[in-house]
PQR file with spaces between the fields and no chain letter, atoms N, CA, C, O and H, PARSE charges and radii, in Angstrom:
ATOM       1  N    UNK     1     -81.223  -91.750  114.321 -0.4000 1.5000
ATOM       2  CA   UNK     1     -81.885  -90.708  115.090 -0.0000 2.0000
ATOM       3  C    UNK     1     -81.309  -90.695  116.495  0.5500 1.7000
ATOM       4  O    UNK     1     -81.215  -91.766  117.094 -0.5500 1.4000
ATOM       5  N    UNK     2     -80.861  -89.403  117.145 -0.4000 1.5000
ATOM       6  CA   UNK     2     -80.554  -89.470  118.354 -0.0000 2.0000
ATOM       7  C    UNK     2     -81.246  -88.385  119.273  0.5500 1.7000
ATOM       8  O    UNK     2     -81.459  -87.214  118.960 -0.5500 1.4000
ATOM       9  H    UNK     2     -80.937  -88.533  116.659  0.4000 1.0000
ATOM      10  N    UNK     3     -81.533  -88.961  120.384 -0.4000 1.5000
ATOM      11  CA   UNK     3     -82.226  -87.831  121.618 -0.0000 2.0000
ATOM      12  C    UNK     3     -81.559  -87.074  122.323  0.5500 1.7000
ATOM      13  O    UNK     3     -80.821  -87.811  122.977 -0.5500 1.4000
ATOM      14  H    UNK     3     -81.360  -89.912  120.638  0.4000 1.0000
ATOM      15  N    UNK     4     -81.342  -85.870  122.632 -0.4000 1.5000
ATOM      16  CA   UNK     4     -80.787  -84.576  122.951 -0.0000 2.0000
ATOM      17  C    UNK     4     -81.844  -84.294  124.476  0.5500 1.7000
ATOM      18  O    UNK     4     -83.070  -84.335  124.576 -0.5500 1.4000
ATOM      19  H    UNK     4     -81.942  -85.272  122.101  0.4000 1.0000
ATOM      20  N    UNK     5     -81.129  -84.101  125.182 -0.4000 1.5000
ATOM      21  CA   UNK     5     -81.988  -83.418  126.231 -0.0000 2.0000
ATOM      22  C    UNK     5     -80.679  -82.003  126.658  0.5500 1.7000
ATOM      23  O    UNK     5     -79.481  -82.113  126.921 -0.5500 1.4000
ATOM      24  H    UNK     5     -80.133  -84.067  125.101  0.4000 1.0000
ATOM      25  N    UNK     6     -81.537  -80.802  126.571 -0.4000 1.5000
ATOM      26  CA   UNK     6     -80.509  -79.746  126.718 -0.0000 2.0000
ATOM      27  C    UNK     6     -81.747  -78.696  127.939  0.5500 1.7000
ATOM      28  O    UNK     6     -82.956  -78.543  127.768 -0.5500 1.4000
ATOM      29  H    UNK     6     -82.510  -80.713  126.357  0.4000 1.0000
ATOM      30  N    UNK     7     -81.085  -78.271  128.829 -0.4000 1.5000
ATOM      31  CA   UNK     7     -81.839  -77.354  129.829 -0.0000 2.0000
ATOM      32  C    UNK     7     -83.457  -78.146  129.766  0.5500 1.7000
ATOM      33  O    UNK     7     -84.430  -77.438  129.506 -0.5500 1.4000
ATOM      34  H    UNK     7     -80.103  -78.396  128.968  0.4000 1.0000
ATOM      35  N    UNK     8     -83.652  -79.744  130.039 -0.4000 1.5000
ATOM      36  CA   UNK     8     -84.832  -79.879  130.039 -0.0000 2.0000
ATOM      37  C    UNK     8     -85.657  -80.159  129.300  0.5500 1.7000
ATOM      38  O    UNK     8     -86.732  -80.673  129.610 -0.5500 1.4000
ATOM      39  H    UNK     8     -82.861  -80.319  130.250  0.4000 1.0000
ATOM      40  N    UNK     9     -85.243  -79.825  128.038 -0.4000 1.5000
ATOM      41  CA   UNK     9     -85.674  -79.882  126.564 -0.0000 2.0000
ATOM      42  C    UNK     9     -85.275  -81.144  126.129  0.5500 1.7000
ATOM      43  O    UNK     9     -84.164  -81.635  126.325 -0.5500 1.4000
ATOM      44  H    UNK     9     -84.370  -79.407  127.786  0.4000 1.0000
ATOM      45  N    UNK    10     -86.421  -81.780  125.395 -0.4000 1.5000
ATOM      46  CA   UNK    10     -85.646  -83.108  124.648 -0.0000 2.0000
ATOM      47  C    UNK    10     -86.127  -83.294  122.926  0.5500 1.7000
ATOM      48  O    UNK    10     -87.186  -83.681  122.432 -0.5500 1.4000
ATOM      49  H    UNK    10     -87.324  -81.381  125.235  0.4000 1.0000
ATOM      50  N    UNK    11     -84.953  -82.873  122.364 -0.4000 1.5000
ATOM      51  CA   UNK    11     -84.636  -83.380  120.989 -0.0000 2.0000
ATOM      52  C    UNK    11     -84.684  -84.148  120.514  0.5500 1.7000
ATOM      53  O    UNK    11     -84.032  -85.040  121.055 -0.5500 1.4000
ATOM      54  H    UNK    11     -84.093  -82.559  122.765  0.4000 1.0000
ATOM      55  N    UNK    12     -85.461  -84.621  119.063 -0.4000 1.5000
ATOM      56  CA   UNK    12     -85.160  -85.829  118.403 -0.0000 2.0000
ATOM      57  C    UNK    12     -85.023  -85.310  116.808  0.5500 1.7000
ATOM      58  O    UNK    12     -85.777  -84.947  115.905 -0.5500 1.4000
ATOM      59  H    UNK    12     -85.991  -83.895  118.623  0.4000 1.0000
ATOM      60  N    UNK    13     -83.351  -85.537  117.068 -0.4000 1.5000
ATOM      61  CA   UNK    13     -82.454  -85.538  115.703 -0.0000 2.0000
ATOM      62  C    UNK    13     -81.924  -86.347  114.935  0.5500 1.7000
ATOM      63  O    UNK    13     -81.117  -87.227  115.236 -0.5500 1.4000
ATOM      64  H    UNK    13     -82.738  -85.833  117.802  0.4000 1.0000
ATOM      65  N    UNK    14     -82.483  -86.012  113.576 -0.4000 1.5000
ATOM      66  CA   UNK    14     -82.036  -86.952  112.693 -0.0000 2.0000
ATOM      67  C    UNK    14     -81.355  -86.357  111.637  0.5500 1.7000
ATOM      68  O    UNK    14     -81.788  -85.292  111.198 -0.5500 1.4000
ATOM      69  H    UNK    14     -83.138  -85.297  113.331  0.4000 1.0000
ATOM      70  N    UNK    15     -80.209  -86.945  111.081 -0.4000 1.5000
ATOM      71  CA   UNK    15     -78.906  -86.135  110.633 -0.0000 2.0000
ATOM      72  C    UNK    15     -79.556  -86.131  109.333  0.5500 1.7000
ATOM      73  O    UNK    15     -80.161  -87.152  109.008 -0.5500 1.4000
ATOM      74  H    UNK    15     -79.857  -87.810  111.438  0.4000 1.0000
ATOM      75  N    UNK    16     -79.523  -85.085  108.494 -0.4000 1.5000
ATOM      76  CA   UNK    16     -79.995  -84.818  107.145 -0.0000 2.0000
ATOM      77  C    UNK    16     -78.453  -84.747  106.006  0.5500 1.7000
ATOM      78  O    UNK    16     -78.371  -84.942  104.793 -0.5500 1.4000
ATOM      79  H    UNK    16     -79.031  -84.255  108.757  0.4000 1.0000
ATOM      80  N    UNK    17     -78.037  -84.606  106.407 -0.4000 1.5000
ATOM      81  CA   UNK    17     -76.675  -84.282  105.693 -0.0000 2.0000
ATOM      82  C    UNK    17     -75.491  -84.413  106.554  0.5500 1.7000
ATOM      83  O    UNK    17     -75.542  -84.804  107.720 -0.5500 1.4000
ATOM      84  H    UNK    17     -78.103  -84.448  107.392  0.4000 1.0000
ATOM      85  N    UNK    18     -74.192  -83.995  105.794 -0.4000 1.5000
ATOM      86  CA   UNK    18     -72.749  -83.678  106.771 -0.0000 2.0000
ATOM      87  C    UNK    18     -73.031  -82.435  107.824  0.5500 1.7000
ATOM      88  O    UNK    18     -73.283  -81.298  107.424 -0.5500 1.4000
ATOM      89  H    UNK    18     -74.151  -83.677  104.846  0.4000 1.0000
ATOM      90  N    UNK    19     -72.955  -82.796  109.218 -0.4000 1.5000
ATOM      91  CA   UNK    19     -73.200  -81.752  110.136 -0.0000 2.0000
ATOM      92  C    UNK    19     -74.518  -80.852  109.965  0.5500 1.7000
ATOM      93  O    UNK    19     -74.518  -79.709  110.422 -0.5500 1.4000
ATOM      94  H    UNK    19     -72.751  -83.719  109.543  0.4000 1.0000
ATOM      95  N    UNK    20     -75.951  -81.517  109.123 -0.4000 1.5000
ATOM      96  CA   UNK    20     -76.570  -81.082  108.940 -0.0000 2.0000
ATOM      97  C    UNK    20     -77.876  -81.588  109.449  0.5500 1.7000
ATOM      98  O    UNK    20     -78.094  -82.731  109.049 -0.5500 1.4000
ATOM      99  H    UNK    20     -75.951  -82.446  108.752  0.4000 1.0000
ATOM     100  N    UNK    21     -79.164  -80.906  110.494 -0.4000 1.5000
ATOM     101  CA   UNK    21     -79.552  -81.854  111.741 -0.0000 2.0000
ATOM     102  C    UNK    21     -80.866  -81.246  111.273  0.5500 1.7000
ATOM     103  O    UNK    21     -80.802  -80.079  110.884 -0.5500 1.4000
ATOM     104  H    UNK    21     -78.987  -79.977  110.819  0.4000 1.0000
ATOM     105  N    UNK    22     -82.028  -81.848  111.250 -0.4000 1.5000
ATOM     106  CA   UNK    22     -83.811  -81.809  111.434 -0.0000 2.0000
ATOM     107  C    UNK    22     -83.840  -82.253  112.696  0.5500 1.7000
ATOM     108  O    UNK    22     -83.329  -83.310  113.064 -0.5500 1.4000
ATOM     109  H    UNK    22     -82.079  -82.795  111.565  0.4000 1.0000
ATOM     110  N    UNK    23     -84.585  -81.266  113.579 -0.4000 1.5000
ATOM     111  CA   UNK    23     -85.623  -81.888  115.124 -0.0000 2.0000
ATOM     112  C    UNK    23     -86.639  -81.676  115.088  0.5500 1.7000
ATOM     113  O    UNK    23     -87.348  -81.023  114.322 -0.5500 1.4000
ATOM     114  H    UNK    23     -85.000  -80.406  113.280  0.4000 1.0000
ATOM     115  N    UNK    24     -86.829  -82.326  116.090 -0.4000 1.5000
ATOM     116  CA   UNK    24     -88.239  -82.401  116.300 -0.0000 2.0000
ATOM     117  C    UNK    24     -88.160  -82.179  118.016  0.5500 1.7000
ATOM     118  O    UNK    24     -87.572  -83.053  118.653 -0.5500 1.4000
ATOM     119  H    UNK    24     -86.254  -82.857  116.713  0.4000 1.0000
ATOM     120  N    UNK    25     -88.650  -81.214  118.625 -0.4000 1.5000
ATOM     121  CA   UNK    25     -88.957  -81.186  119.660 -0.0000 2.0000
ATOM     122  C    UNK    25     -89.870  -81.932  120.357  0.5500 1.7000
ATOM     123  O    UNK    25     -90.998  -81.888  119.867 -0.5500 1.4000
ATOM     124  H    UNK    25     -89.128  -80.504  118.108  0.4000 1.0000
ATOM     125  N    UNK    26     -89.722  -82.736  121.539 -0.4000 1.5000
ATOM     126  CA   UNK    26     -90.833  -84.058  122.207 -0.0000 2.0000
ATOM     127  C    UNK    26     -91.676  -83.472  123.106  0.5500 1.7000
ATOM     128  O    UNK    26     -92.799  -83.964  123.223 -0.5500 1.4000
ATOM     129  H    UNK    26     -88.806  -82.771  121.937  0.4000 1.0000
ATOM     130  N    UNK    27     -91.318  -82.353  123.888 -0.4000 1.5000
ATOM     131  CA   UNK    27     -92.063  -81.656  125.388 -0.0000 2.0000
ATOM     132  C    UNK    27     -92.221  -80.358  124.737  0.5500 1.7000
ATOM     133  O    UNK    27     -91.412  -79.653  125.340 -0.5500 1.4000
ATOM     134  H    UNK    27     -90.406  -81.953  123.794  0.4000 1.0000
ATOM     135  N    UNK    28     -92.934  -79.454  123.637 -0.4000 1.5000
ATOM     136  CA   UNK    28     -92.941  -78.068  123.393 -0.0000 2.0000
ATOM     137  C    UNK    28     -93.341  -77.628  124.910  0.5500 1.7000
ATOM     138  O    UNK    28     -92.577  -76.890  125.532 -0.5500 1.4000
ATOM     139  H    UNK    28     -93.592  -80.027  123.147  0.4000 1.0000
ATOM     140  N    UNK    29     -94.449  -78.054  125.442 -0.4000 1.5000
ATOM     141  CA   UNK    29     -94.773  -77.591  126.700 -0.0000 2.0000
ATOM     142  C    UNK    29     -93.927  -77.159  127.797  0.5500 1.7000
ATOM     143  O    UNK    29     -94.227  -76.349  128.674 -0.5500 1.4000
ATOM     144  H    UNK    29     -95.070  -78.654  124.937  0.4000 1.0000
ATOM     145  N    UNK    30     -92.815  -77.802  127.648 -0.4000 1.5000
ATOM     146  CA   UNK    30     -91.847  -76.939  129.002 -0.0000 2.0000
ATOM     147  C    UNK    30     -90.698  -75.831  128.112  0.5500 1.7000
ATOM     148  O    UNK    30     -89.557  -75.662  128.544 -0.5500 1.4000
ATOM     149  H    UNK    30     -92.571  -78.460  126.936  0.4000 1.0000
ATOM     150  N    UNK    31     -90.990  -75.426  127.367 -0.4000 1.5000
ATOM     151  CA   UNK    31     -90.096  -74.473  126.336 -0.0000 2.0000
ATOM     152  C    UNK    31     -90.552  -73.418  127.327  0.5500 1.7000
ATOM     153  O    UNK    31     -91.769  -73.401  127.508 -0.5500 1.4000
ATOM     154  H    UNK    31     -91.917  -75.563  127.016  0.4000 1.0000
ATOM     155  N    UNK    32     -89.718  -72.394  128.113 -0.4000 1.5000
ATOM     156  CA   UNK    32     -90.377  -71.417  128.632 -0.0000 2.0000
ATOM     157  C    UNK    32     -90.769  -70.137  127.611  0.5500 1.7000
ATOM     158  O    UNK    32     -90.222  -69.958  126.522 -0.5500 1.4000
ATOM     159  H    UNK    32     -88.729  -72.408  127.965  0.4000 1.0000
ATOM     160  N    UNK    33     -91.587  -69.473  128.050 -0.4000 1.5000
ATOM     161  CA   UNK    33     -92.002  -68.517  127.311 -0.0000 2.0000
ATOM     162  C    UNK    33     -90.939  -67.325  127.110  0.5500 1.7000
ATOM     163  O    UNK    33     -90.226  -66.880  128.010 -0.5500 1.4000
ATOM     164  H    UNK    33     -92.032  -69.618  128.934  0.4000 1.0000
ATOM     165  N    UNK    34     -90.954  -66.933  125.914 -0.4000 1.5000
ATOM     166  CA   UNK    34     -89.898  -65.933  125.361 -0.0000 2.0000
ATOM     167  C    UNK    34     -90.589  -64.579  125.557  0.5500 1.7000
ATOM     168  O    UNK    34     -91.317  -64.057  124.712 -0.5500 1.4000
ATOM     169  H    UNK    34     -91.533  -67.295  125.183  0.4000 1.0000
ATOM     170  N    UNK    35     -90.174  -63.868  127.213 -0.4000 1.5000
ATOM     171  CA   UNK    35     -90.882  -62.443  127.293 -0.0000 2.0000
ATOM     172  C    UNK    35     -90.173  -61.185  126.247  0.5500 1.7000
ATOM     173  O    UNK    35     -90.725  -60.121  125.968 -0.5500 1.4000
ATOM     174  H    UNK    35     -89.583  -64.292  127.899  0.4000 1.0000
ATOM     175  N    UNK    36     -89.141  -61.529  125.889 -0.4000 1.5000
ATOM     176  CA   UNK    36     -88.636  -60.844  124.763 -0.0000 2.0000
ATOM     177  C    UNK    36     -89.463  -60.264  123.764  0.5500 1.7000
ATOM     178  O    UNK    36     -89.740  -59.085  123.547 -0.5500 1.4000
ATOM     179  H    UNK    36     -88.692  -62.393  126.116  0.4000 1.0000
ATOM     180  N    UNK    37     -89.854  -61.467  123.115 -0.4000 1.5000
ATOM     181  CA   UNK    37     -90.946  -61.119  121.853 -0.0000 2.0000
ATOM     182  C    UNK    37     -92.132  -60.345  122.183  0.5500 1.7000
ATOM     183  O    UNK    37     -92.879  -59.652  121.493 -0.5500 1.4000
ATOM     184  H    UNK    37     -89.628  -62.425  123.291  0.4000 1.0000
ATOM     185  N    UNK    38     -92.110  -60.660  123.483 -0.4000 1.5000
ATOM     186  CA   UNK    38     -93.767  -59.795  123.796 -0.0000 2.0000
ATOM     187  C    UNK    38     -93.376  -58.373  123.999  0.5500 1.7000
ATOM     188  O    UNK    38     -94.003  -57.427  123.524 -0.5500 1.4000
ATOM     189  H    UNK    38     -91.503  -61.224  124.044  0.4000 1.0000
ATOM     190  N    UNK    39     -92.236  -58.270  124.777 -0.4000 1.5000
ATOM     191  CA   UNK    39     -91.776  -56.851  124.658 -0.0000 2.0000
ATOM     192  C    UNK    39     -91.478  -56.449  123.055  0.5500 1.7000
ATOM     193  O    UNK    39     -91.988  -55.579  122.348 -0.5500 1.4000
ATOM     194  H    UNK    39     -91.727  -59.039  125.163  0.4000 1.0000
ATOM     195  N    UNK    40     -91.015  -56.893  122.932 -0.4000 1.5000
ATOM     196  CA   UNK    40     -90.499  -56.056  121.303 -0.0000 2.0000
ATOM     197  C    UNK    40     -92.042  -55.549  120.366  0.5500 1.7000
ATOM     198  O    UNK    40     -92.317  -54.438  119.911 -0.5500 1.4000
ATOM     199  H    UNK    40     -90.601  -57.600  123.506  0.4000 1.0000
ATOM     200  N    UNK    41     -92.794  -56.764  120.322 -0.4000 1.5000
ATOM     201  CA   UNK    41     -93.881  -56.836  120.229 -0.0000 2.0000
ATOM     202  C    UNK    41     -95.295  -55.768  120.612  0.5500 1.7000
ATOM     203  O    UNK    41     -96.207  -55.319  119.918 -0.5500 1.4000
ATOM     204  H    UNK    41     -92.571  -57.666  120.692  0.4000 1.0000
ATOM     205  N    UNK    42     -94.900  -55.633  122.199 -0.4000 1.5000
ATOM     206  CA   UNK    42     -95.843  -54.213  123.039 -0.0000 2.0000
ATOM     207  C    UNK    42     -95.083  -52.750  122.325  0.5500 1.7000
ATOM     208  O    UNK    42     -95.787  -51.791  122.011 -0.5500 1.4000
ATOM     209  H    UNK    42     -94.159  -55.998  122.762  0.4000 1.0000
ATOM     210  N    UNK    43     -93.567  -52.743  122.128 -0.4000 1.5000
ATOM     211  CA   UNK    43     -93.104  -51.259  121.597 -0.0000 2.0000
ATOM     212  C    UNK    43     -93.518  -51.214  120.730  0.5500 1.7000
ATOM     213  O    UNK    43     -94.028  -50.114  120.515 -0.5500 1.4000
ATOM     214  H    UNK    43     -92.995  -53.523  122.383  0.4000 1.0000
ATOM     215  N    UNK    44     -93.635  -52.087  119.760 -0.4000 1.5000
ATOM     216  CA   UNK    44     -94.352  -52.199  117.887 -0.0000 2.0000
ATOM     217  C    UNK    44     -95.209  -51.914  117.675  0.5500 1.7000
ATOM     218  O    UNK    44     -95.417  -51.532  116.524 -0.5500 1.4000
ATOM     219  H    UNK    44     -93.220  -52.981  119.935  0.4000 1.0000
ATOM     220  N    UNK    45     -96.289  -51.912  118.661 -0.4000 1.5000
ATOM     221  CA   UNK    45     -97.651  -51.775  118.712 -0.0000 2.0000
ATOM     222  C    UNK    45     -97.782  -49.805  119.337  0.5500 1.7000
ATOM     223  O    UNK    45     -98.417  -48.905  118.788 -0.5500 1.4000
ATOM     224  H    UNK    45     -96.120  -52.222  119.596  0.4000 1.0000
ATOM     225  N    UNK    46     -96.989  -49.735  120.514 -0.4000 1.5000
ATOM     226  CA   UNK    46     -96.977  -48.259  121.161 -0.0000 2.0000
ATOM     227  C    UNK    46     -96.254  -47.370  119.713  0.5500 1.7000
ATOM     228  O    UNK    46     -96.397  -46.194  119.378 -0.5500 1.4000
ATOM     229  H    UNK    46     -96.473  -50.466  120.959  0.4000 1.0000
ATOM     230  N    UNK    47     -95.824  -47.968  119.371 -0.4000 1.5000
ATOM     231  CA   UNK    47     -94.840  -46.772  118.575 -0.0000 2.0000
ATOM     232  C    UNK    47     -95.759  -46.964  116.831  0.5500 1.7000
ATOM     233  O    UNK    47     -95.586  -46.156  115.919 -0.5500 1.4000
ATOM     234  H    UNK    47     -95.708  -48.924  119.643  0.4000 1.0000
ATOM     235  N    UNK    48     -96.511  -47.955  116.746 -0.4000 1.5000
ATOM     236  CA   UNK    48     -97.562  -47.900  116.033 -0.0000 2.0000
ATOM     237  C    UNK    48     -98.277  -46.705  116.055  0.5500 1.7000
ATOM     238  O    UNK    48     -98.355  -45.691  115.362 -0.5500 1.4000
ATOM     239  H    UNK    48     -96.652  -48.612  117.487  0.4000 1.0000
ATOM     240  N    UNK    49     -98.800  -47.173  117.132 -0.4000 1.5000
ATOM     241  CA   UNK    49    -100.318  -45.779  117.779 -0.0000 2.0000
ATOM     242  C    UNK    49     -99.118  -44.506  117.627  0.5500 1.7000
ATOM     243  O    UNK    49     -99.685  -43.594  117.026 -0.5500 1.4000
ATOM     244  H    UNK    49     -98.736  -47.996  117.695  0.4000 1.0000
ATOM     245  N    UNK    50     -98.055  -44.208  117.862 -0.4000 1.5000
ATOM     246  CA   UNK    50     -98.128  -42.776  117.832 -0.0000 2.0000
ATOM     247  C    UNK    50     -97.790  -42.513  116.341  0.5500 1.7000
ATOM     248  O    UNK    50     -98.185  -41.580  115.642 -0.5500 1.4000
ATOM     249  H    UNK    50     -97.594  -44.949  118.350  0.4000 1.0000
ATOM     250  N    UNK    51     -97.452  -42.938  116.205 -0.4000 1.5000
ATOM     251  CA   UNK    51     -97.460  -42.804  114.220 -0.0000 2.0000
ATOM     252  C    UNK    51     -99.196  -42.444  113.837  0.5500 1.7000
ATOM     253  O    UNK    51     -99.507  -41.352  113.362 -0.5500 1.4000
ATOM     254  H    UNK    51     -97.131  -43.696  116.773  0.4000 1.0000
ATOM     255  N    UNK    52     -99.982  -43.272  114.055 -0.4000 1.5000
ATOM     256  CA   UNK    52    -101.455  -43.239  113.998 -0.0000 2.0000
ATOM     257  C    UNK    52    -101.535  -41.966  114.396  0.5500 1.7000
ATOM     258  O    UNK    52    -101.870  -41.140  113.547 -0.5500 1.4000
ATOM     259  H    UNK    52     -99.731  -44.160  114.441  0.4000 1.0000
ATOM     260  N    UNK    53    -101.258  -41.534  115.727 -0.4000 1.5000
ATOM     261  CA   UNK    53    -101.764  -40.379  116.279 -0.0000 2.0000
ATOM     262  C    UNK    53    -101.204  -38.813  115.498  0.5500 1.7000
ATOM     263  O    UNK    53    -101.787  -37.729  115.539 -0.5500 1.4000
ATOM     264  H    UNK    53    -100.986  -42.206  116.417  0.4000 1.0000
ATOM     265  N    UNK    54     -99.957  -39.134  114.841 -0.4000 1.5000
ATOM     266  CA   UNK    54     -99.588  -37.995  114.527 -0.0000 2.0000
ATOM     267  C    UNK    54     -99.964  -37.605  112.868  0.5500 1.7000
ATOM     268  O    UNK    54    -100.014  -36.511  112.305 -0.5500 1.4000
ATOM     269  H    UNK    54     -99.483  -40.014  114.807  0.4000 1.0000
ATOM     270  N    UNK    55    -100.300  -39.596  112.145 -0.4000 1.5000
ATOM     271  CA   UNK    55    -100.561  -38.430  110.802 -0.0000 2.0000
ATOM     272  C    UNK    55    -102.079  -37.867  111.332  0.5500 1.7000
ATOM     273  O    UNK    55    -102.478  -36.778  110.919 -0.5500 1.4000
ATOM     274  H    UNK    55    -100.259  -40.485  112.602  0.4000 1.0000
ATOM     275  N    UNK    56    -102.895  -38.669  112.266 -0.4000 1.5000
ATOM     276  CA   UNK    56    -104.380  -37.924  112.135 -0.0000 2.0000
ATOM     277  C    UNK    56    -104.781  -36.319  112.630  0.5500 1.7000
ATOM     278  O    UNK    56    -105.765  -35.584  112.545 -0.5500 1.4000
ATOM     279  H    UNK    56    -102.572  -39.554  112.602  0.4000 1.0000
ATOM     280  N    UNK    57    -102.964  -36.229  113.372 -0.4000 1.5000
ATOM     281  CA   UNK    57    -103.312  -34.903  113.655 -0.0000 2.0000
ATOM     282  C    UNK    57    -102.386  -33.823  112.404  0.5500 1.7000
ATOM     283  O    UNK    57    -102.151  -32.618  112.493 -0.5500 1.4000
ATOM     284  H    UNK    57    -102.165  -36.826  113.441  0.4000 1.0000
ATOM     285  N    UNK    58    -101.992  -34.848  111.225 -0.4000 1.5000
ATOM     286  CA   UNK    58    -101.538  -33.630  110.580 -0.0000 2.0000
ATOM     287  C    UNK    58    -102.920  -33.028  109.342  0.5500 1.7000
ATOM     288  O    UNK    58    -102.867  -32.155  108.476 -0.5500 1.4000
ATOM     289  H    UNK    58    -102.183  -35.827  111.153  0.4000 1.0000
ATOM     290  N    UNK    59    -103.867  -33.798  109.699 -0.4000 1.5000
ATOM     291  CA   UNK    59    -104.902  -33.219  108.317 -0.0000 2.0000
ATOM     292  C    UNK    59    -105.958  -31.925  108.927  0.5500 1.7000
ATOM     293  O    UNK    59    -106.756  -31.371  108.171 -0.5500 1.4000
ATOM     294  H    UNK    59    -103.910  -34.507  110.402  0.4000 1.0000
């Protein structure tokens, strides 16, 4: 098993195969938050509602 520290982050990898790696992350807590997903996430939801809005206005 070996420990990885990358941007802060610290890894604990243990080789499963040839060039083939299982971790385990030690600090999830300093993983910064991915505002990405929340955006992609808020359009999914807006572009939801207008779908909603347009079949209720086709009846």
């Amino acid at each position: 098993m070996d420990q990885e520290t990358k941007n802060g982050i610290t890894l604990k990898m243990t080789e499963i195969g040839p060039e083939k790696y299982k971790g385990l992350c030690l600090n999830p807590k300093d993983i910064p938050p991915d505002d990405l997903d929340d955006e992609i996430l808020a359009q999914m939801i807006y572009e939801a509602g207008i779908f909603y809005e347009m079949e209720k206005n086709r009846r």
